[in-house]
DOMAR-300534 format. One record per atom (N, C-alpha, C): residue number from 1; residue in one letter; atom name; x negated, y, z. Coordinates in pm, whole numbers, plus 50000, padded with zeros to 5 digits. Each point is the difference from the previous one (the first is absolute). Last residue first. Layout:
<tornus>
> NUM | A | CA | X | Y | Z
...
</tornus>
This chain:
<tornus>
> 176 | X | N | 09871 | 30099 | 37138
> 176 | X | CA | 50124 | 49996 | 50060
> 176 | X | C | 50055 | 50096 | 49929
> 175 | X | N | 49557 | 49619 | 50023
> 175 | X | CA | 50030 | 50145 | 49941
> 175 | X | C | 50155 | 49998 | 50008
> 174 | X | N | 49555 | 49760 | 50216
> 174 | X | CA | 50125 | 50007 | 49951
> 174 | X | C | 50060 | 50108 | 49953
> 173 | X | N | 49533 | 49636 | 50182
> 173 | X | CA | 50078 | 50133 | 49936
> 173 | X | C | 50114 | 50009 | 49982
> 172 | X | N | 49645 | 49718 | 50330
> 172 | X | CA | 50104 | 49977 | 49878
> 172 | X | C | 50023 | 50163 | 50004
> 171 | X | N | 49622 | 49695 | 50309
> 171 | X | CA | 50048 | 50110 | 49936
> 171 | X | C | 50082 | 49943 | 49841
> 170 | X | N | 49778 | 49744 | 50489
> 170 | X | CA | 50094 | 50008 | 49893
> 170 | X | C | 50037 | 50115 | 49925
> 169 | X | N | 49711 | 49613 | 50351
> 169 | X | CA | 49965 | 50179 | 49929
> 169 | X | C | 50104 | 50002 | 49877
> 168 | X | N | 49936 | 49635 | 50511
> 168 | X | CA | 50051 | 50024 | 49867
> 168 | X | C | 49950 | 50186 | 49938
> 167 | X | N | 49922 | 49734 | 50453
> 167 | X | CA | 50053 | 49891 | 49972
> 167 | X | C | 50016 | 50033 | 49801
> 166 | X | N | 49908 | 50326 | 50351
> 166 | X | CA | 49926 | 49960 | 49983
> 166 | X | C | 50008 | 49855 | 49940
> 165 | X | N | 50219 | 50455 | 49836
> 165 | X | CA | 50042 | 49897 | 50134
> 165 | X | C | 49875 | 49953 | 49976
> 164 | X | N | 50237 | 50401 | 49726
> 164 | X | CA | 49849 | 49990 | 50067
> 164 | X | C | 50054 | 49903 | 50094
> 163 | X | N | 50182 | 50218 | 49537
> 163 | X | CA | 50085 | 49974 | 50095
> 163 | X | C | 49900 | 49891 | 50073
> 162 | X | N | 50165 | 50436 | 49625
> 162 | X | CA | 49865 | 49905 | 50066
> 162 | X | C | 50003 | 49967 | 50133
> 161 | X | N | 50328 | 50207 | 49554
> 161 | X | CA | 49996 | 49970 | 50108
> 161 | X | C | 49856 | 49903 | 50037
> 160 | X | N | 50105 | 50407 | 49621
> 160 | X | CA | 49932 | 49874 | 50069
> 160 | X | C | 50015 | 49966 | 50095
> 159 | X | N | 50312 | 50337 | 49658
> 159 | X | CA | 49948 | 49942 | 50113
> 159 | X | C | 49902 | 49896 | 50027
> 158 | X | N | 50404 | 50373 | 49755
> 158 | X | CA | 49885 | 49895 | 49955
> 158 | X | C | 49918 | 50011 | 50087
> 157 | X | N | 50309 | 50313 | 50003
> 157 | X | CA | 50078 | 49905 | 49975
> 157 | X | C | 49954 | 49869 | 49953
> 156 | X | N | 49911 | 50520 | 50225
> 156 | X | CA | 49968 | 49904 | 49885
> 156 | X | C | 50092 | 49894 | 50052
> 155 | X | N | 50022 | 50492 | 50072
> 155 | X | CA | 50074 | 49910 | 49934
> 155 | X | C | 49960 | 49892 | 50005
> 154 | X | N | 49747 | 50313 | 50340
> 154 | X | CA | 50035 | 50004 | 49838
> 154 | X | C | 50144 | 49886 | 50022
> 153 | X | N | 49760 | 50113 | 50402
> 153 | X | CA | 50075 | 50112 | 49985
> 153 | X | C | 50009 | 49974 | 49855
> 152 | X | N | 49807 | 49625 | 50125
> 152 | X | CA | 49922 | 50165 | 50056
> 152 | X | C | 50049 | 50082 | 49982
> 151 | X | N | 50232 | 49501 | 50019
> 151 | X | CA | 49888 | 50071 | 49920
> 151 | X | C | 49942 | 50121 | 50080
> 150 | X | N | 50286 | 49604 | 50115
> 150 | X | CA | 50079 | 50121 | 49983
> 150 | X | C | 49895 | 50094 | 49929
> 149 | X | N | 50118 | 49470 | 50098
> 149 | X | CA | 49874 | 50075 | 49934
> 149 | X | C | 50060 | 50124 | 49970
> 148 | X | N | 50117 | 49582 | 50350
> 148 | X | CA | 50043 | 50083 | 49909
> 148 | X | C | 49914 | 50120 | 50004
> 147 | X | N | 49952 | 49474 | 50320
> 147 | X | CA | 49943 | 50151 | 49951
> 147 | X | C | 50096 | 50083 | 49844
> 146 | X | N | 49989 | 49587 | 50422
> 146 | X | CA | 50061 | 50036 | 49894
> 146 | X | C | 49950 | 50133 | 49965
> 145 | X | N | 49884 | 49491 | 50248
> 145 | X | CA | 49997 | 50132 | 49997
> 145 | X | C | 50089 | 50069 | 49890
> 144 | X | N | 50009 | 49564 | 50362
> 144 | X | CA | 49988 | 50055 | 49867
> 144 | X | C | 50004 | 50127 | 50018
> 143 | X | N | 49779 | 49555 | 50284
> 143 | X | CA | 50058 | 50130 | 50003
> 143 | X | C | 50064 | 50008 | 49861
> 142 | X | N | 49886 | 49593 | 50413
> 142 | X | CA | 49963 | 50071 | 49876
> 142 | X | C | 50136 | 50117 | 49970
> 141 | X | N | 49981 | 49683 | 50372
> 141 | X | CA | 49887 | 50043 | 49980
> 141 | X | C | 49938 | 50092 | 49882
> 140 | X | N | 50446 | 49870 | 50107
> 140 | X | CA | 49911 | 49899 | 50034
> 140 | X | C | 49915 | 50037 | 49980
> 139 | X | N | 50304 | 50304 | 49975
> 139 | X | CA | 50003 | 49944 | 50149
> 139 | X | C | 49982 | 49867 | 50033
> 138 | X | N | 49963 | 50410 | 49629
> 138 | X | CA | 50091 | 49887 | 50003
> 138 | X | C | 50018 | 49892 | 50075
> 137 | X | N | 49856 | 50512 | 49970
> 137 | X | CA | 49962 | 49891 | 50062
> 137 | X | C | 50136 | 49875 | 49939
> 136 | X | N | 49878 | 50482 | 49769
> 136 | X | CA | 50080 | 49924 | 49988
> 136 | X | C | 49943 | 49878 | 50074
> 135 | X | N | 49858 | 50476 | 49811
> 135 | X | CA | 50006 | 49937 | 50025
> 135 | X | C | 50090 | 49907 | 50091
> 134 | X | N | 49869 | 50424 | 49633
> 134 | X | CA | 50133 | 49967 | 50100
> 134 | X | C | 49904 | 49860 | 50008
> 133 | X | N | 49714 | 50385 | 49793
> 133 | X | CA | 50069 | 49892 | 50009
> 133 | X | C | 50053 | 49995 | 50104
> 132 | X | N | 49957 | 50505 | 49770
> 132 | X | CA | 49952 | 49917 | 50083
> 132 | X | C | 50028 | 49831 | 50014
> 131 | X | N | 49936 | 50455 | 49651
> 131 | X | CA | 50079 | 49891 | 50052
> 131 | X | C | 49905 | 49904 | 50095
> 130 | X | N | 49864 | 50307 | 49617
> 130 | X | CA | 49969 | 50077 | 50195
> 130 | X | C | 50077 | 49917 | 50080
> 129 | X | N | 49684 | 49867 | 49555
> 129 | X | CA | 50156 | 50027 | 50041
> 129 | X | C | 49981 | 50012 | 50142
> 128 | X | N | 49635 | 49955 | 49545
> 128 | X | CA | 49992 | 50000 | 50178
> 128 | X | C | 50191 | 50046 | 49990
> 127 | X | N | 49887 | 49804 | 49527
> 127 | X | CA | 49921 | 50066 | 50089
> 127 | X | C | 50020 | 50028 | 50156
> 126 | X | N | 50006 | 49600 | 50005
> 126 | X | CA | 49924 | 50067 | 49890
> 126 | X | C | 50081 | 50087 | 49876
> 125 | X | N | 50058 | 49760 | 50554
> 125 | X | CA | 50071 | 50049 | 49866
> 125 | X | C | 49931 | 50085 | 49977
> 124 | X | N | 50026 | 49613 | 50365
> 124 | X | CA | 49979 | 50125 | 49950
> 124 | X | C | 49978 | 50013 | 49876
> 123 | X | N | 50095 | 49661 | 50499
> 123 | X | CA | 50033 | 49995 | 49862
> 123 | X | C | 49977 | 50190 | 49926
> 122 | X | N | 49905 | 49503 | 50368
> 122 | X | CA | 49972 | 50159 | 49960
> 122 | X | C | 50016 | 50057 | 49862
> 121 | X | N | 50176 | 49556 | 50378
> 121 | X | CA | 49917 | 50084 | 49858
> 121 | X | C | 49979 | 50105 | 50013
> 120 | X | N | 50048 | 49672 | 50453
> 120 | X | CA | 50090 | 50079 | 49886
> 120 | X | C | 49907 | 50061 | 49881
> 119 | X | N | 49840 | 49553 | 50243
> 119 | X | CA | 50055 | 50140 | 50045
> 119 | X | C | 50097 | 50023 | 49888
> 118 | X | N | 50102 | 49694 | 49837
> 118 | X | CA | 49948 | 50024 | 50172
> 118 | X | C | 49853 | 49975 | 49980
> 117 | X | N | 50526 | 50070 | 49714
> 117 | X | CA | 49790 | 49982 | 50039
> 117 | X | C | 49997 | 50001 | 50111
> 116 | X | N | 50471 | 50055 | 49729
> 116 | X | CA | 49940 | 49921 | 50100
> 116 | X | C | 49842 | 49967 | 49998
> 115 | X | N | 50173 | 50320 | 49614
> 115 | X | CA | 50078 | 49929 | 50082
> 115 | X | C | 49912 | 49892 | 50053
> 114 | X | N | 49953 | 50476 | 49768
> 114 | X | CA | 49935 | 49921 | 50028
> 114 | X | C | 50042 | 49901 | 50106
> 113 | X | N | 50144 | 50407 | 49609
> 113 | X | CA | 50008 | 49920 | 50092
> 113 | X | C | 49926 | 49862 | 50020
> 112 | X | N | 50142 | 50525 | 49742
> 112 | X | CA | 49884 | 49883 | 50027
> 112 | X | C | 50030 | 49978 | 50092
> 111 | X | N | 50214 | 50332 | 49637
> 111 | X | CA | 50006 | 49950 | 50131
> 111 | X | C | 49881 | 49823 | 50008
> 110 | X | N | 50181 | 50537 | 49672
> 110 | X | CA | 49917 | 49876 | 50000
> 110 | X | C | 49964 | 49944 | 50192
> 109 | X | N | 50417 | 50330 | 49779
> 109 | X | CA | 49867 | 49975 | 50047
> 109 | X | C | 49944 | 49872 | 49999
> 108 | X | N | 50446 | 50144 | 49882
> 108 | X | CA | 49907 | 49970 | 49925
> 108 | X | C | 49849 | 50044 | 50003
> 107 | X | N | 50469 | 49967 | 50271
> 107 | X | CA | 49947 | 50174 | 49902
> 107 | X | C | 49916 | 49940 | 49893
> 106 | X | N | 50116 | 49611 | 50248
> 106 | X | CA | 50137 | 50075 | 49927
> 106 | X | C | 49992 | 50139 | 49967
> 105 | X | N | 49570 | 49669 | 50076
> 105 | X | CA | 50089 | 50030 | 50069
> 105 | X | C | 50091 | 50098 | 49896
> 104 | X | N | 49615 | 49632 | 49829
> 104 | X | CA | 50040 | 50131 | 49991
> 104 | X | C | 50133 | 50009 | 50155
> 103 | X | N | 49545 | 49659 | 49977
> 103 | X | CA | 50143 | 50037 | 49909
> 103 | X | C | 50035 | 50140 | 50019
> 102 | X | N | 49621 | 49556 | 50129
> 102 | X | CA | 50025 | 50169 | 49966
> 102 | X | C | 50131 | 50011 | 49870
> 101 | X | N | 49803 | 49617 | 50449
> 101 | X | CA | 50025 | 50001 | 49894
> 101 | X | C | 50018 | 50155 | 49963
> 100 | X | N | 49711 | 49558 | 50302
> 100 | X | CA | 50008 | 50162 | 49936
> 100 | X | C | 50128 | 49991 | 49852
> 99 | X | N | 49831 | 49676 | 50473
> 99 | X | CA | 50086 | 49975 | 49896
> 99 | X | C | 50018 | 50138 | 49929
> 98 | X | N | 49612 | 49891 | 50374
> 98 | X | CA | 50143 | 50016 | 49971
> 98 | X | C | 50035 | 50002 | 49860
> 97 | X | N | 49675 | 49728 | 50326
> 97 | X | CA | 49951 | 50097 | 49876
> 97 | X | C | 50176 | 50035 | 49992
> 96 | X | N | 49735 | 49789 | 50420
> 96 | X | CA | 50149 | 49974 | 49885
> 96 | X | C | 49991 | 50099 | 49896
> 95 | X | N | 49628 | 49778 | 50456
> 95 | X | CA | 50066 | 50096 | 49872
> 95 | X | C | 50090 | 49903 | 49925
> 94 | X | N | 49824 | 49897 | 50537
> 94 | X | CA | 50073 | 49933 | 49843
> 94 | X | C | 50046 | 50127 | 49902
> 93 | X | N | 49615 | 49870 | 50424
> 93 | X | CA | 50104 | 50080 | 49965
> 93 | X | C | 50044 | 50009 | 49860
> 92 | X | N | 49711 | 49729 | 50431
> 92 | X | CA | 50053 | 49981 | 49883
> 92 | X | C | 50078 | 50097 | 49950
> 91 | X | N | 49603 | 49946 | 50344
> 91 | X | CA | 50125 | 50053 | 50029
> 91 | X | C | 50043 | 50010 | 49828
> 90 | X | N | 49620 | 49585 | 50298
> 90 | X | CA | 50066 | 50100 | 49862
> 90 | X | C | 50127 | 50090 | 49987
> 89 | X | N | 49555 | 49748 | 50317
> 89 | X | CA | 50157 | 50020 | 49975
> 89 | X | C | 50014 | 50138 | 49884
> 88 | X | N | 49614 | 49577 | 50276
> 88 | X | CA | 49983 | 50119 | 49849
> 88 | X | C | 50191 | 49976 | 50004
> 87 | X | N | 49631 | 49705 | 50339
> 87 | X | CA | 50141 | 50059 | 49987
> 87 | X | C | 49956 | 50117 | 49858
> 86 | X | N | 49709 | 49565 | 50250
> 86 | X | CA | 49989 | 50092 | 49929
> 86 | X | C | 50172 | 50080 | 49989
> 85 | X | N | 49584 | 49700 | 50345
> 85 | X | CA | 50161 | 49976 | 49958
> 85 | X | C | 50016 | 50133 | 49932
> 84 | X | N | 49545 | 49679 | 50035
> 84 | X | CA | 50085 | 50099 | 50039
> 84 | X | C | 50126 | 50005 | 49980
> 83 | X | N | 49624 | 49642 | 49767
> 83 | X | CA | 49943 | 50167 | 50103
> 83 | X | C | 50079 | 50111 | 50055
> 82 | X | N | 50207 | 49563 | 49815
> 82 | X | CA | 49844 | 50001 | 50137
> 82 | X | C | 49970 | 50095 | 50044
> 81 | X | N | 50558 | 50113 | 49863
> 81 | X | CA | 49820 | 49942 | 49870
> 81 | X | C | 49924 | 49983 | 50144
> 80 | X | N | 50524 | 50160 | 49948
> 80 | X | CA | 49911 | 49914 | 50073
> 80 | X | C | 49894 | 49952 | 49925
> 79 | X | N | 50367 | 50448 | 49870
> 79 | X | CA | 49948 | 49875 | 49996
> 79 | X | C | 49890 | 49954 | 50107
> 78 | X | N | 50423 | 50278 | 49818
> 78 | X | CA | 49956 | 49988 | 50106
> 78 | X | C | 49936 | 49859 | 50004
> 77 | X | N | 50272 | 50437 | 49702
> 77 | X | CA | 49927 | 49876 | 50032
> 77 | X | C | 49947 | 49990 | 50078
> 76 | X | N | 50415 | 50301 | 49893
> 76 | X | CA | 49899 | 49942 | 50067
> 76 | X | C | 49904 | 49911 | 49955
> 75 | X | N | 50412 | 50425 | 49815
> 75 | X | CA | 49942 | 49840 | 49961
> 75 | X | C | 49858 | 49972 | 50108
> 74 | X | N | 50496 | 50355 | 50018
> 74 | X | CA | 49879 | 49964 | 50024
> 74 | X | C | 49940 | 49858 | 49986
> 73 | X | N | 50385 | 50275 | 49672
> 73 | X | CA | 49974 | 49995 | 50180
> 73 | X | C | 49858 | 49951 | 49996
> 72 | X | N | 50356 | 50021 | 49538
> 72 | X | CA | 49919 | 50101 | 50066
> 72 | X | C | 50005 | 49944 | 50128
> 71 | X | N | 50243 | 49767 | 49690
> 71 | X | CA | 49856 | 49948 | 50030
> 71 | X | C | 49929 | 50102 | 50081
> 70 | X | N | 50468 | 50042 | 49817
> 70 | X | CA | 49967 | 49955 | 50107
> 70 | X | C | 49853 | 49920 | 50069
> 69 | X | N | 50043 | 50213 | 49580
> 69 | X | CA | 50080 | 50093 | 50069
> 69 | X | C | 49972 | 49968 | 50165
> 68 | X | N | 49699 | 49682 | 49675
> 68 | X | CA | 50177 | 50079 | 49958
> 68 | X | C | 49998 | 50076 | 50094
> 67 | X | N | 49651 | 49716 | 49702
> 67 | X | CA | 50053 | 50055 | 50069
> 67 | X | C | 50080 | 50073 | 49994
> 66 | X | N | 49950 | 49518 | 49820
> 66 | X | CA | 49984 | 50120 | 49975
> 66 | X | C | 50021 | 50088 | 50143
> 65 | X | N | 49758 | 49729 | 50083
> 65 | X | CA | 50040 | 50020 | 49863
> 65 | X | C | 50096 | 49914 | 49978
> 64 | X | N | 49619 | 50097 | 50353
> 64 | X | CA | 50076 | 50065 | 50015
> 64 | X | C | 50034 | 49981 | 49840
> 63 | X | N | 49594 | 49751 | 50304
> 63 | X | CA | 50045 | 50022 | 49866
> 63 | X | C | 50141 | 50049 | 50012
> 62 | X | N | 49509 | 49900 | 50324
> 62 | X | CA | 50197 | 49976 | 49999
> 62 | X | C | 49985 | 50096 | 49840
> 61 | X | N | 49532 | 49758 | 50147
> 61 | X | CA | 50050 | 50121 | 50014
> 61 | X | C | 50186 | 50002 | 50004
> 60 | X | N | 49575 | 49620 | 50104
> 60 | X | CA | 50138 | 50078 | 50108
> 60 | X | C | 50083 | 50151 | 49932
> 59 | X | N | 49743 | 49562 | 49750
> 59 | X | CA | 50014 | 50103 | 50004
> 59 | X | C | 50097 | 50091 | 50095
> 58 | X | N | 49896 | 49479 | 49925
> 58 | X | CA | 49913 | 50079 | 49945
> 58 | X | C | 49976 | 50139 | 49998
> 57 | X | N | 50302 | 49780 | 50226
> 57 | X | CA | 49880 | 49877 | 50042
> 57 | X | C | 49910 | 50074 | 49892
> 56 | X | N | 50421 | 50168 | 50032
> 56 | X | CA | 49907 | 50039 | 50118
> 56 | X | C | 49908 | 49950 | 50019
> 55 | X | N | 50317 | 50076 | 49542
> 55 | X | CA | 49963 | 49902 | 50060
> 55 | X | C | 49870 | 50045 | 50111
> 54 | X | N | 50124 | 50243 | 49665
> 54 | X | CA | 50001 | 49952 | 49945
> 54 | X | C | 49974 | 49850 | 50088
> 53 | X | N | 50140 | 50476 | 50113
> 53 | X | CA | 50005 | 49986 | 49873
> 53 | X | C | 49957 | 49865 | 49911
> 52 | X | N | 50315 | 50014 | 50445
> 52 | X | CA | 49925 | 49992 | 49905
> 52 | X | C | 49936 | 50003 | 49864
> 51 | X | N | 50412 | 50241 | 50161
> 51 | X | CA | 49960 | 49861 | 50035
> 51 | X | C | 49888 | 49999 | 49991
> 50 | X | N | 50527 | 50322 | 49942
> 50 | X | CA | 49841 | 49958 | 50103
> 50 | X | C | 49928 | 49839 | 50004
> 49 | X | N | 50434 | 50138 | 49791
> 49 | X | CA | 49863 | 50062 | 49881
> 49 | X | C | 49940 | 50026 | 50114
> 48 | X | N | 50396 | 49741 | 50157
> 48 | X | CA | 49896 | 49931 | 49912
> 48 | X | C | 49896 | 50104 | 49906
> 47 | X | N | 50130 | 50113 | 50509
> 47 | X | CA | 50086 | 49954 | 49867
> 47 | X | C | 49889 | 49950 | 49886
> 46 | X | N | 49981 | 49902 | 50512
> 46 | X | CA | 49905 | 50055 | 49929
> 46 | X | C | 50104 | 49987 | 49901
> 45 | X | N | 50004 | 49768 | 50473
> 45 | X | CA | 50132 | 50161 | 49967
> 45 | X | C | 49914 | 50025 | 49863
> 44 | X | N | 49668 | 49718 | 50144
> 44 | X | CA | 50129 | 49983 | 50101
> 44 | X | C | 50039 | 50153 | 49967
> 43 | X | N | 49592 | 49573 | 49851
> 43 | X | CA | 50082 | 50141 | 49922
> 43 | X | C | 50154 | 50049 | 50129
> 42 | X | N | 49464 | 49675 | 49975
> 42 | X | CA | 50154 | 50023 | 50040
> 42 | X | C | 50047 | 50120 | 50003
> 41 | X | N | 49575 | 49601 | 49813
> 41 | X | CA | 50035 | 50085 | 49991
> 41 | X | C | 50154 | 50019 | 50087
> 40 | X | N | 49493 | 49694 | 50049
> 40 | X | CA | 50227 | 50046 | 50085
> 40 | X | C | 49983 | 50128 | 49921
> 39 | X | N | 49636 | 49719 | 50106
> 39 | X | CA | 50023 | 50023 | 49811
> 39 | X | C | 50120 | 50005 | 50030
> 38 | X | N | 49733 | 49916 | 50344
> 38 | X | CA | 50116 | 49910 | 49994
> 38 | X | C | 50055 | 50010 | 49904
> 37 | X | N | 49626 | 50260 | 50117
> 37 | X | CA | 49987 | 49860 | 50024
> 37 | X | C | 50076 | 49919 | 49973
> 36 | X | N | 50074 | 50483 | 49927
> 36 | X | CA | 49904 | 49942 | 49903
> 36 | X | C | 49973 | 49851 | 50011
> 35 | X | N | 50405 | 50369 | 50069
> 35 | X | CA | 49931 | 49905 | 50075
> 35 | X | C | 49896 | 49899 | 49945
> 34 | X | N | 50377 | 50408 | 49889
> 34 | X | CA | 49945 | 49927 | 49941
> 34 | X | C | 49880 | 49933 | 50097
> 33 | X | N | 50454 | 50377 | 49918
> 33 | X | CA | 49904 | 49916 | 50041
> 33 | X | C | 49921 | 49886 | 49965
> 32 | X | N | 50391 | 50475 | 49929
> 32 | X | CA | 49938 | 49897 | 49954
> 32 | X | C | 49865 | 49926 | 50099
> 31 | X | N | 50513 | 50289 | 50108
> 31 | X | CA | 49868 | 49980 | 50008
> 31 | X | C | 49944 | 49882 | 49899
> 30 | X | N | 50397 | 50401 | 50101
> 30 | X | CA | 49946 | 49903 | 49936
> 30 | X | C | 49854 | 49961 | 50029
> 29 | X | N | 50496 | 50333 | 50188
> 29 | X | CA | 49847 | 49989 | 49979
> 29 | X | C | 49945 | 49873 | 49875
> 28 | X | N | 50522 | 50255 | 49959
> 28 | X | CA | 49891 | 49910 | 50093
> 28 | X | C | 49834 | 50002 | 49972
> 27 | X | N | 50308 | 50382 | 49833
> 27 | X | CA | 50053 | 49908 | 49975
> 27 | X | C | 49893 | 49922 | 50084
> 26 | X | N | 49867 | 50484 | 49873
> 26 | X | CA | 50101 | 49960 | 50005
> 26 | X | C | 50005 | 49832 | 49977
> 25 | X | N | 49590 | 50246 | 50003
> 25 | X | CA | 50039 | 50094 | 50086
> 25 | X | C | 50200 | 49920 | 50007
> 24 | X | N | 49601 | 49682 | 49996
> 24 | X | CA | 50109 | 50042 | 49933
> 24 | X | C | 50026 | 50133 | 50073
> 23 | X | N | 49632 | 49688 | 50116
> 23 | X | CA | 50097 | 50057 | 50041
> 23 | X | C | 50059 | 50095 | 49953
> 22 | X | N | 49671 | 49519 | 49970
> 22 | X | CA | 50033 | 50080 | 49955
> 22 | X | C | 50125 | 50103 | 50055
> 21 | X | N | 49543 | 49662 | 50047
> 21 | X | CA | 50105 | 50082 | 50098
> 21 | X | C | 50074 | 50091 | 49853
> 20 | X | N | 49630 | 49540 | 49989
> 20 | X | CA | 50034 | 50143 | 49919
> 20 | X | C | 50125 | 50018 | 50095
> 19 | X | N | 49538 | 49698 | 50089
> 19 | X | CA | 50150 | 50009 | 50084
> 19 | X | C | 50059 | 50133 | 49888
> 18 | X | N | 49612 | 49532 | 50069
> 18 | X | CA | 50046 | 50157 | 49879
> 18 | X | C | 50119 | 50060 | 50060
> 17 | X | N | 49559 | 49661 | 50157
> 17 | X | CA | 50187 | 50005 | 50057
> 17 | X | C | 49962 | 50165 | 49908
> 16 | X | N | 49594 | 49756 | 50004
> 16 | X | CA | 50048 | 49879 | 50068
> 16 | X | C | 50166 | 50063 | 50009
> 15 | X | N | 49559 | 50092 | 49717
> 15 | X | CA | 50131 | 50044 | 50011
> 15 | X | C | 50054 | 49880 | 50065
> 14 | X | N | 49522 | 50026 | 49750
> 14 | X | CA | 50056 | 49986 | 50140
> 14 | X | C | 50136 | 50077 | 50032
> 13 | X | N | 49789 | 50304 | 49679
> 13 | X | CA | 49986 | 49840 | 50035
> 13 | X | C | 50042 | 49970 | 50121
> 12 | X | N | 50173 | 50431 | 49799
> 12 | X | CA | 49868 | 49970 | 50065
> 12 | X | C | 50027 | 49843 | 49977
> 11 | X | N | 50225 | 50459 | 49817
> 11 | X | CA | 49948 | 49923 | 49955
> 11 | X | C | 49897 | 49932 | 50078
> 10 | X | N | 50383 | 50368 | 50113
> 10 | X | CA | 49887 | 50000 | 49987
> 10 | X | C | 49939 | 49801 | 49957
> 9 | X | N | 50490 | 50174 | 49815
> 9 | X | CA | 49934 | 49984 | 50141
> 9 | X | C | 49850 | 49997 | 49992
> 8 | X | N | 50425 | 50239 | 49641
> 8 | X | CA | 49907 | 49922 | 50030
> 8 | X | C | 49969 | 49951 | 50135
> 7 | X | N | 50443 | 50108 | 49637
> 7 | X | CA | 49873 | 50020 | 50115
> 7 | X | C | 49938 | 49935 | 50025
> 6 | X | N | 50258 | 50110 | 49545
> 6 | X | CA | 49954 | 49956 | 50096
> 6 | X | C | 49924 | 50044 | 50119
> 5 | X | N | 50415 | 50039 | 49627
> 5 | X | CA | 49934 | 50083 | 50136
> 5 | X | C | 49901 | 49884 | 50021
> 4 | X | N | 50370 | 50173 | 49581
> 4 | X | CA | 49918 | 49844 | 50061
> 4 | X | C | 49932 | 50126 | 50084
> 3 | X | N | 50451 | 50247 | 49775
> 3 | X | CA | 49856 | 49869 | 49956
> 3 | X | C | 49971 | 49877 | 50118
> 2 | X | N | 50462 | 50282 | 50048
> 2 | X | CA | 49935 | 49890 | 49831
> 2 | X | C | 49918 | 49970 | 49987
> 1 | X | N | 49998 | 50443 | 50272
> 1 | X | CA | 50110 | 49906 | 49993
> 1 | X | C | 49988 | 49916 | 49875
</tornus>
């Protein structure tokens, strides 16, 4: 979420018709096009961080930026070249790194939380704790987790939370 995407199309000469399909797992389709004889570029339903990356007359790849949430679905190309007709599709899937925070709960255990990711985090505690994480669909696609650090049958009251997404690596300490 936030960066830049590009895709690509197979690279051939002679390009007589560029066709990009796009299908949103949510909100209208979009198509980009491009018609080489008549130098017709045509854009229909496309929000504005879908476009060319830099113009179809030089480069069929599409450019995504920023990406977002609603950018996850299926990307097409579909091209017309002399020597053939070419297709290459892309299944887009949008990481969210979650929002980590560590505090104490009202006994004064050490608590870790990993708000809205997608996937969900993974979250564990240095030294090892027998506590299990609570998870939490937030019913757009992304998760939070919640983990409390009950230790190994000791007292402790000092903690590494370590907290595993593929979007982010976060370890914090705390002491309660």
């Amino acid at each position: 979420v936030g960066g830049s995407l590009v895709l690509t199309c197979p690279n051939k000469s002679d390009v007589t018709l560029i066709t990009w399909k796009i299908k949103p797992k949510t909100g209208g389709h979009c198509i980009l096009g491009y018609r080489a004889d008549w130098k017709q570029a045509n854009r229909t339903n496309c929000t504005e961080n879908i476009n060319w990356k830099s113009g179809p007359e030089h480069d069929p790849a599409l450019q995504i930026r920023p990406v977002e949430r609603a950018s996850e679905g299926n990307y097409t190309c579909e091209m017309a070249a002399e020597d053939g007709s070419f297709r290459m599709t892309y299944h887009l899937t949008v990481l969210v790194p979650p929002k980590v925070t560590v505090y104490c709960d009202s006994r004064g255990n050490p608590v870790c939380q990993a708000a809205a990711g997608k996937p969900a985090a993974q979250i564990s505690w240095v030294p090892g704790s027998h506590s299990g994480p609570e998870q939490q669909d937030l019913g757009d696609g992304t998760v939070t987790v919640l983990s409390t650090f009950l230790g190994n049958g000791s007292d402790v009251k000092s903690a590494n939370c370590v907290v595993s997404h593929p979007a982010l690596a976060h370890n914090e300490s705390i002491a309660c």
